[in-house]
C-alpha positions, 0 to 999 in steps of 0.5 A: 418664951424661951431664946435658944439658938434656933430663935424662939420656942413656943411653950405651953404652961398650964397648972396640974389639977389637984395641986399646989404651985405645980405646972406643966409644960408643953413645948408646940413644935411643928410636925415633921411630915417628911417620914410620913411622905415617904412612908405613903410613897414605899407603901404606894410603891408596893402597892402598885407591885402588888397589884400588876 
């Protein structure tokens, strides 16, 4: 775990297949579904345009 200033960071370490002291890092992070809302809500709002 790492400290910043948002609290902690969950990062995923895993070694690199087919080498020596290598290692890869991967930062979990939550999803941000807020521009997938509103992407669904334009589209859904077009659609009813569309249809009527």
């Amino acid at each position: 775990m790492i400290l910043d200033k948002e609290g902690q960071r969950k990062l995923k370490i895993e070694p690199i297949e087919g080498s020596y002291n290598s290692y890869a890092v991967h930062e979990r992070e939550k999803r941000d579904w807020s521009g997938n809302i509103y992407l669904a809500c334009l589209a859904l709002i077009l659609a009813i345009g569309f249809f009527t």
